[in-house]
C-alpha positions as CSV (number, residue, x, y, z in Angstrom):
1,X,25.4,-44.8,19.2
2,X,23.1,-46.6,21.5
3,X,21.9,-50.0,20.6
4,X,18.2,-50.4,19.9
5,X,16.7,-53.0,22.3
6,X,12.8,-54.6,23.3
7,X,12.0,-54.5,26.7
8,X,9.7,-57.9,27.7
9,X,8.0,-58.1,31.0
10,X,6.2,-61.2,32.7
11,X,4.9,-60.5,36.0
12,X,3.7,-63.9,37.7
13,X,2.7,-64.4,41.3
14,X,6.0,-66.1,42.1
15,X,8.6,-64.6,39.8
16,X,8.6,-61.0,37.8
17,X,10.5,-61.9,34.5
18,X,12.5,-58.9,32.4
19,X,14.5,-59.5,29.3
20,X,16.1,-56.8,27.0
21,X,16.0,-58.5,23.5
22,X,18.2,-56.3,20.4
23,X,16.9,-56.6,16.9
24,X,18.1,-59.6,15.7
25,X,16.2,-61.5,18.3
26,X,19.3,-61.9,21.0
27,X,19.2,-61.3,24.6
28,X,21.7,-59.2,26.2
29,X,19.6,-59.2,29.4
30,X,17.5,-61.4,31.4
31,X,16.2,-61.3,34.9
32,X,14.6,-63.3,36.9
33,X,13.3,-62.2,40.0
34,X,11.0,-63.0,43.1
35,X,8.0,-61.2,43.2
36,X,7.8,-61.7,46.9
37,X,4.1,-60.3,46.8
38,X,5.0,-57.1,46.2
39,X,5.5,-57.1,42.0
40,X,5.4,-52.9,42.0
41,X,8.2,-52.8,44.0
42,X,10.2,-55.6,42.0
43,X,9.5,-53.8,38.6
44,X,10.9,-50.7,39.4
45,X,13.8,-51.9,41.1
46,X,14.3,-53.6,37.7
47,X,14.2,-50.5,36.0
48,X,16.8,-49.2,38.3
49,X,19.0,-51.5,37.7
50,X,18.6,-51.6,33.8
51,X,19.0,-48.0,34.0
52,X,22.4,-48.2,36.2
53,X,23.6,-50.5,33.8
54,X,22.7,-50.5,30.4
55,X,21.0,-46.7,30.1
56,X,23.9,-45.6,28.3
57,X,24.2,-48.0,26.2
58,X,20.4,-48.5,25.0
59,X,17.1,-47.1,23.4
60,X,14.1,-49.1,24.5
61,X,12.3,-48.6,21.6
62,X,9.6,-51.3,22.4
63,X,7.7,-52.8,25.3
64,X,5.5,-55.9,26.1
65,X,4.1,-57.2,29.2
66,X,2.9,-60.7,29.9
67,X,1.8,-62.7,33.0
68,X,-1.0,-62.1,35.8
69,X,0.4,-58.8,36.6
70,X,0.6,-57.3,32.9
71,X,-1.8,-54.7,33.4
72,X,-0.1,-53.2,36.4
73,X,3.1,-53.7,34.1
74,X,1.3,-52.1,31.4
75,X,0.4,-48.9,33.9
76,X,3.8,-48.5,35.2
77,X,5.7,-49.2,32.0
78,X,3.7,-47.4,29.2
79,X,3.6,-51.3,26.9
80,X,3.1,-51.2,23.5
81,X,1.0,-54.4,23.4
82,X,-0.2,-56.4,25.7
83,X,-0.7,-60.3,25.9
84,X,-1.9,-62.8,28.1
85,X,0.5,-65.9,28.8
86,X,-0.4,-68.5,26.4
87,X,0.5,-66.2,23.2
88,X,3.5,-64.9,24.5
89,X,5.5,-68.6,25.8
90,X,3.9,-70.0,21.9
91,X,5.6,-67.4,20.1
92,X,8.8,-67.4,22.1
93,X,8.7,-71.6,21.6
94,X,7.8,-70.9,17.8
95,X,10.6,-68.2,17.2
96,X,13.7,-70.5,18.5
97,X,12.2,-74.0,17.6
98,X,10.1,-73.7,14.6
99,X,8.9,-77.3,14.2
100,X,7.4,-77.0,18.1
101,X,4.0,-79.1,18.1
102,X,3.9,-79.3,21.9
103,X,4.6,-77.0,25.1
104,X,5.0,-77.6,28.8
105,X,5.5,-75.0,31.0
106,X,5.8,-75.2,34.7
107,X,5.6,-72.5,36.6
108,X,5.8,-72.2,40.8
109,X,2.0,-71.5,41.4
110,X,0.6,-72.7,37.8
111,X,1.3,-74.9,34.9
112,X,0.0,-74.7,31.1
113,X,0.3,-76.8,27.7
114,X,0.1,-75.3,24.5
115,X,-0.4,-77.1,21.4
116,X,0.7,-76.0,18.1
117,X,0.2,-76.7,14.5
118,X,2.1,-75.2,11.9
119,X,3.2,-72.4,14.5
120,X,-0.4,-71.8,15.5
121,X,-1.8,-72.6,19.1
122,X,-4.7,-75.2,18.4
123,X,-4.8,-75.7,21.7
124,X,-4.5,-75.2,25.4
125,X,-5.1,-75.9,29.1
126,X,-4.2,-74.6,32.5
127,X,-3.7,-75.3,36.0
128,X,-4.0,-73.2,38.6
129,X,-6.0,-75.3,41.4
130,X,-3.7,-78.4,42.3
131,X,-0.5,-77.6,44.2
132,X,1.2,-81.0,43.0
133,X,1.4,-79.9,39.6
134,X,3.7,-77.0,40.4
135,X,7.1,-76.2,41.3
136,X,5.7,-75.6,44.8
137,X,5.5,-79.0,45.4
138,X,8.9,-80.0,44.6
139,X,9.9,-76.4,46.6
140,X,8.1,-77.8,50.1
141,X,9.0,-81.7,49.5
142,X,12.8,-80.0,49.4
143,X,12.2,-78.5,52.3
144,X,10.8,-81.5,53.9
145,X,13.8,-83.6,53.1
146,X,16.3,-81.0,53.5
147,X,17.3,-81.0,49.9
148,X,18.4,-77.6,48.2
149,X,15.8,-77.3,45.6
150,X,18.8,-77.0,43.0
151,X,20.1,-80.1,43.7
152,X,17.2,-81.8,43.1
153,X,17.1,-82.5,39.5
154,X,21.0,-84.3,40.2
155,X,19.9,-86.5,43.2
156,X,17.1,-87.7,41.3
157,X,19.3,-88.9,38.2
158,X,21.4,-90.8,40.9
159,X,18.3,-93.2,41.2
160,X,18.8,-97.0,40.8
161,X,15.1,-98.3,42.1
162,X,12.0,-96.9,40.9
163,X,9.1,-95.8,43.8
164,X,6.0,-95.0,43.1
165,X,4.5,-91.9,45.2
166,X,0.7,-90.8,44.9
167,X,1.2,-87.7,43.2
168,X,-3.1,-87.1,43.1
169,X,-2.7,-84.3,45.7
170,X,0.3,-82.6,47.8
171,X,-1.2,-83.9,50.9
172,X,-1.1,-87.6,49.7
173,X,2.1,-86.8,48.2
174,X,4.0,-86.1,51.4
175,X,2.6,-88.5,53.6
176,X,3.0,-91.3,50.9
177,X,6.8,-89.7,50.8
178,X,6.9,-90.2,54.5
179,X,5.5,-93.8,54.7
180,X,7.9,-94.6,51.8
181,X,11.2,-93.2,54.0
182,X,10.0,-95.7,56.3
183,X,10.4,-98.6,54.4
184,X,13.7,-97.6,54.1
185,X,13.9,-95.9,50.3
186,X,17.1,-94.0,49.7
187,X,16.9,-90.4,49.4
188,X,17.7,-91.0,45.6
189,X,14.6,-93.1,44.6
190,X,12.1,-91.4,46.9
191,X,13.0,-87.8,45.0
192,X,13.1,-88.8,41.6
193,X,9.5,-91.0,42.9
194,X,8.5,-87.3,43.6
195,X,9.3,-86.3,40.4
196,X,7.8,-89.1,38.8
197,X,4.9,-88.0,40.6
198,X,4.6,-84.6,39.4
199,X,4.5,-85.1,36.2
200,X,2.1,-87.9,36.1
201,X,-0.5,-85.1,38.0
202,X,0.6,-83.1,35.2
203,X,-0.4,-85.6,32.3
204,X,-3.3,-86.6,34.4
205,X,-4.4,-83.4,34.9
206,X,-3.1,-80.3,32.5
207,X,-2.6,-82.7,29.3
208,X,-6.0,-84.8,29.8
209,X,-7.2,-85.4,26.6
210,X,-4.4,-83.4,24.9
211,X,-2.6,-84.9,21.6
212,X,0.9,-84.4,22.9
213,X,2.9,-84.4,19.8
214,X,6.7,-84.5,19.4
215,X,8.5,-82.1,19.4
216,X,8.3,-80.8,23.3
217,X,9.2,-78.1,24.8
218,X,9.8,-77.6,28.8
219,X,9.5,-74.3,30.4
220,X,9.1,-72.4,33.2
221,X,11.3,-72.5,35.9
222,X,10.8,-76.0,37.0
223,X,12.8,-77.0,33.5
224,X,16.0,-76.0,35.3
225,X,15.2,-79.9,37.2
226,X,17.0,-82.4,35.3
227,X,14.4,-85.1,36.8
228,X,11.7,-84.1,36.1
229,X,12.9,-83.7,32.5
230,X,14.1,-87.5,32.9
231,X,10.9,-88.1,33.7
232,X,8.6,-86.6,31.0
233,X,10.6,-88.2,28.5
234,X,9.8,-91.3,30.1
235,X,6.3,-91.0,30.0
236,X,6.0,-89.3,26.8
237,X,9.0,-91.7,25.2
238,X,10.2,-88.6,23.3
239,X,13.1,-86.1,23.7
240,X,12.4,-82.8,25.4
241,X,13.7,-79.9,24.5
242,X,14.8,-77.4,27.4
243,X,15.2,-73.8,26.0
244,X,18.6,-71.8,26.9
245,X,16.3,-69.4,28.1
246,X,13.8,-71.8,29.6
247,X,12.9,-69.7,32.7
248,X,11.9,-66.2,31.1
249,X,10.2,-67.4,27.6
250,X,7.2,-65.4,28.5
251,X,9.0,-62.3,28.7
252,X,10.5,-63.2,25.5
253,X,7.7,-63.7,24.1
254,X,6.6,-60.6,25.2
255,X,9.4,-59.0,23.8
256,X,9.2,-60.3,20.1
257,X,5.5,-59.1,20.3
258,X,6.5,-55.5,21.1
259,X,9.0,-56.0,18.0
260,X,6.7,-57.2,15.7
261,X,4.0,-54.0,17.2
262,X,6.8,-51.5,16.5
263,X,6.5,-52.1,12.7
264,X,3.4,-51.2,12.5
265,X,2.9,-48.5,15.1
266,X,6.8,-47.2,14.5
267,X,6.6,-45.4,17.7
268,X,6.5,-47.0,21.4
269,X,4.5,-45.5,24.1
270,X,7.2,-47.0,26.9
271,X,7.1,-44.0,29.3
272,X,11.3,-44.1,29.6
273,X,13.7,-45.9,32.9
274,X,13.2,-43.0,34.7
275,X,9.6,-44.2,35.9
276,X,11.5,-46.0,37.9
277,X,11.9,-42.8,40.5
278,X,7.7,-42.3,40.5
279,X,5.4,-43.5,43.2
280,X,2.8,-45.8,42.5
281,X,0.2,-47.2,44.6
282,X,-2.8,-49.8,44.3
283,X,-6.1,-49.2,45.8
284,X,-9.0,-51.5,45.5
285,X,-12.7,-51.2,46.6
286,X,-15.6,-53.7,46.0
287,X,-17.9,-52.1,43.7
288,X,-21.9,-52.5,45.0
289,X,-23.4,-51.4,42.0
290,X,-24.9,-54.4,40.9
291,X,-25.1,-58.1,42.1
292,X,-21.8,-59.0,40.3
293,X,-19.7,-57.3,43.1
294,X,-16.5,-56.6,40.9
295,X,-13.1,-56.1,42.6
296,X,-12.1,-52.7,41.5
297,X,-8.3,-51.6,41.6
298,X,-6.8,-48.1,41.1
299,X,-3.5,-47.4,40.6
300,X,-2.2,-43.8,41.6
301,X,1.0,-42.3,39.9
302,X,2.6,-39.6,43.0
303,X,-0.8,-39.4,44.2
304,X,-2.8,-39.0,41.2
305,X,-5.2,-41.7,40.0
306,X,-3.9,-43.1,36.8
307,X,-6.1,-46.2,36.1
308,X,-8.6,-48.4,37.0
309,X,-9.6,-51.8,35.7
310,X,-11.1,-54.7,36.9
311,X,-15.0,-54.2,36.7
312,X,-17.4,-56.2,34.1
313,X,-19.4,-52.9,33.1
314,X,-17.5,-50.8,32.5
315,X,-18.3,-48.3,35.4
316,X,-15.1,-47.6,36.9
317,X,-12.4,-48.1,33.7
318,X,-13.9,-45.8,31.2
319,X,-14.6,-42.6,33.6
320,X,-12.4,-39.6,32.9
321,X,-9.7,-39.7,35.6
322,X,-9.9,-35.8,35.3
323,X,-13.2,-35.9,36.9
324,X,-14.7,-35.0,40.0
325,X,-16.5,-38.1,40.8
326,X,-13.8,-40.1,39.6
C-alpha cells in the first residue's frame, strides 16, 4: 500500500525548495536545489527524480507552493493552495516550536522577520534591496578570501579578537574587509567581523523598530553558518533556535498548508509526477493598454497557452484561453 504524502514547493530566485511531508507531519524527503535562473527546468527535474525514487512507494495526495516562483509552481504542478512566503516559514516555525515569538530567515537574495503572538504573525518586514543583509554577501566575501562558504561558520568560531567591519553596504563591507587584512587581522577575526557585520545590517535594517522577542528562530539557508548564529545571539543575548530542517521551512510550510486544505477540499488538484515529461514555456509581453504598462507572462503547456497572470486589470488573466484573440 503506498504511503500517503504532501508535496511542498518553494521556488526562490536562488534555490527551488521540495519536501515530501507523510501525515504525521515527518519528512521523508527534502531537496534543495539551485535554481540557476532557470526554476521550470529545476522543478521538473525534481519531479523526475521523486518519481524514479519514491513513485512506487507514494500517493501525493496534496500540494502547496510557496516563494517568488509559486505561481509558475502552481501552473506546472496543479497546487492545492497557494501562499506567499511569510505564511508558509510562520506555520512551519509554529508547527515544530510552538512557543516561537520571533523569526529570522536569511535567504541568498532576501531576508524577512516574522513576529508571532500566540501562533499568529503580528508582524513582519522584508528585504530585498541591500545585498549585505543576504547570504550573497557572505557567498562573494568567501570568494574574496578564498574560504569555502561551508567553512565559514567554523573559521569564524575560531576567533579570539573582535573587528569591527562597516556592514552599511557590500561595497563598504569589502573594502573595510580589505583595509582591515592590512593591518594585519587574522583570517579568523576578520570573517567572524564579517559576520558580525551582517547581522547588525540585518537588525539595523529588517528588524528596525521590531519587538524581537525570545524565542528565535533562524532560517533560510544562511542558518547552516555557525557565526552568524554566534553572532545573533550576541546581539540579541538570547538562544537561537536552528531548525533540523532550517533550509527548506518554506516548503514545509507549504506542505502543512496543503494538509490542512485537503480536509476541507478532500480531493487535490496536483496534476500527477508524470508532468514532469510535458513542455512548458514562458512568454511575456508588455501590455500597452493603459499607462500602467503591466509585464504580462504566459505559460504554454506542449504548445498550448495555459495561463497568464501578471496584469493589474485583469485583461489578460481572465480571457478564455479557448479563444481566438486570446
Amino acid at each position: 500500500m503506498k504511503e500517503k504524502v504532501f508535496l511542498g514547493i518553494d521556488v526562490g530566485s536562488v534555490s527551488t525548495n521540495i519536501v515530501l511531508m507523510n501525515e504525521e507531519q515527518a519528512l521523508i524527503e527534502k531537496m534543495y536545489l539551485r535554481t540557476m535562473g532557470n526554476p521550470i527546468k529545476v522543478l521538473k527535474d525534481a519531479l523526475h527524480t521523486l518519481r524514479d525514487y519514491h513513485g512506487d512507494e507514494i500517493e501525493i495526495i496534496g500540494v502547496g507552493t510557496t516563494g517568488s516562483g509559486r505561481d509558475l509552481a502552481n501552473f506546472i504542478v496543479g497546487a492545492d493552495i497557494v501562499k506567499n512566503e511569510i505564511t508558509s516559514h510562520a506555520i512551519a516555525s509554529s508547527t515544530y516550536v510552538p512557543d516561537v515569538k520571533t523569526i529570522i530567515e536569511i535567504g541568498g537574495q532576501d531576508s524577512k522577520i516574522i513576529l508571532l503572538r500566540n501562533q499568529i504573525v503580528c508582524d513582519f518586514a522584508m528585504n530585498t534591496v541591500c545585498a549585505a543583509g543576504t547570504g550573497s554577501f557572505l557567498d562573494r566575501q568567501a570568494a574574496r578570501l578564498g574560504v569555502p562558504i561551508e567553512s565559514f561558520g567554523d573559521i569564524a568560531l575560531k576567533s579570539k579578537t573582535p573587528v569591527r567591519i562597516a556592514g552599511r553596504c557590500a561595497v563598504f563591507a569589502e573594502s573595510d574587509m580589505i583595509h582591515k587584512q592590512q593591518l594585519g587581522y587574522s583570517q579568523e577575526d576578520i570573517i567572524n567581523g564579517l559576520c558580525e557585520a551582517l547581522v547588525r545590517n540585518y537588525l539595523n535594517n529588517v528588524g528596525k523598530g521590531k519587538d524581537i522577542q525570545a524565542p528565535v528562530v533562524f532560517q533560510g539557508g544562511v542558518a547552516a553558518n555557525k557565526g552568524i548564529k554566534r553572532a545573533f545571539e550576541k546581539a540579541l543575548k538570547c538562544e537561537v533556535y536552528v531548525p533540523i530542517h532550517y533550509n527548506v521551512m518554506g516548503a514545509l510550510g507549504a506542505a502543512l498548508l496543503a494538509q490542512k486544505e485537503l480536509k476541507k477540499t478532500k480531493k487535490t488538484k496536483f496534476y500527477g509526477l508524470n508532468t514532469a515529461d510535458v513542455d512548458f514555456q514562458v512568454k511575456g509581453f508588455e501590455c500597452s493598454h493603459c499607462p500602467n504598462a503591466c509585464e504580462v507572462v504566459g505559460i504554454y503547456k506542449d504548445g498550448q497557452l495555459a495561463a497568464r497572470w501578471g496584469d493589474k486589470c485583469g485583461r489578460w488573466s481572465n480571457i478564455d484561453l479557448d479563444s481566438p484573440v486570446a
